[in-house]
C-alpha positions as CSV (number, residue, x, y, z in Angstrom):
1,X,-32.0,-35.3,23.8
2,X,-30.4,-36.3,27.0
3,X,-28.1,-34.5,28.6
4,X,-25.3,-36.9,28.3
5,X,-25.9,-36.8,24.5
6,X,-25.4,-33.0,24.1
7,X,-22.4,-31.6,22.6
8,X,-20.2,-30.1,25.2
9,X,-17.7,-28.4,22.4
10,X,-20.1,-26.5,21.1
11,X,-19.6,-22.2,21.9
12,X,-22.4,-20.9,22.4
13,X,-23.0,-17.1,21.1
14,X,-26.1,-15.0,20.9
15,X,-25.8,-16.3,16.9
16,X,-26.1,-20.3,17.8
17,X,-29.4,-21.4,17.0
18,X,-31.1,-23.7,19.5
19,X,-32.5,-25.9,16.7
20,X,-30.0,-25.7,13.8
21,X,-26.5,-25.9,15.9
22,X,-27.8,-27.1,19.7
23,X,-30.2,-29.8,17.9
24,X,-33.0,-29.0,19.6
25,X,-36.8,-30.5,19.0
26,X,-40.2,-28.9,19.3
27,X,-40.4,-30.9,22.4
28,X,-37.2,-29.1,24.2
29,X,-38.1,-26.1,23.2
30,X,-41.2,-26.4,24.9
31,X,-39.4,-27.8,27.6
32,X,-36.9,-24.8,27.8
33,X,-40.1,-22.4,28.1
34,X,-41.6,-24.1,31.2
35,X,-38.3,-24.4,32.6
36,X,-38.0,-20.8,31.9
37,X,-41.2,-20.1,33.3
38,X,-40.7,-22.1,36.6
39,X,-37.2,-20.2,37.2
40,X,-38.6,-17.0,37.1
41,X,-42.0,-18.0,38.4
42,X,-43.5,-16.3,35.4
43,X,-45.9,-16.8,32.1
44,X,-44.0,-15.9,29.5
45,X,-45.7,-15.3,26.4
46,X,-43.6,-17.9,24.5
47,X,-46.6,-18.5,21.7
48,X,-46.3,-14.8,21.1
49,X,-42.8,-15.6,20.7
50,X,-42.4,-18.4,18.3
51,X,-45.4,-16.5,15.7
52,X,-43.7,-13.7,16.0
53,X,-39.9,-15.3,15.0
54,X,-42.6,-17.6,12.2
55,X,-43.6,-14.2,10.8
56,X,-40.4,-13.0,10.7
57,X,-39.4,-16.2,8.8
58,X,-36.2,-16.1,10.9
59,X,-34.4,-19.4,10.1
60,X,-34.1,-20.1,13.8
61,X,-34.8,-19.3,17.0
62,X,-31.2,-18.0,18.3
63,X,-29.7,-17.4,21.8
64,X,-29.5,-13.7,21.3
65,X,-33.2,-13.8,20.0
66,X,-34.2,-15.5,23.5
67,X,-32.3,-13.7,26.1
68,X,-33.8,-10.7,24.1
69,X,-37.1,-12.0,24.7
70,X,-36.5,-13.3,28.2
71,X,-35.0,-9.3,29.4
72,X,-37.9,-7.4,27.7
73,X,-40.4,-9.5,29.1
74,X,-38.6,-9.8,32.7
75,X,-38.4,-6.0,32.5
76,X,-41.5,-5.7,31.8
77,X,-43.2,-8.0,34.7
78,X,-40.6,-6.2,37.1
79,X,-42.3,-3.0,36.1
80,X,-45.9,-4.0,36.2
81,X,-45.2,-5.1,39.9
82,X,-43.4,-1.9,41.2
């Protein structure tokens, strides 16, 4: 999807689900997590992630699910570096 083609009236809330409601594809989501990863300049366990959210059989991956993800993991790296 490009970015001209998303939907700008869209509110995003740590419910919207970046497949269901922001339309995402495998291949974004993949995208998002090396984006993710260059940003922070981190590996992010992301496989770990997805099984985990598979075995859960959540029905999506949500925003709230990810930045939950993303601040225990960041938390995590900051600590193993102090």
């Amino acid at each position: 999807m490009a970015r001209e083609d998303w939907d700008n009236s869209i509110v995003v809330t740590d419910d919207t689900g970046i497949f269901r409601d922001l339309g995402f594809e495998s291949i974004d989501a993949l995208g998002l997590a090396s984006s993710l990863e260059d940003r922070f300049g981190l590996v992010l366990p992301f496989p770990e992630f997805m099984a985990k959210a598979r075995a859960e059989q959540a029905k999506d991956i949500t925003i709230g699910m990810l930045l939950d993800f993303l601040m225990h993991n960041l938390t995590r790296q900051k600590r193993g570096a102090a």
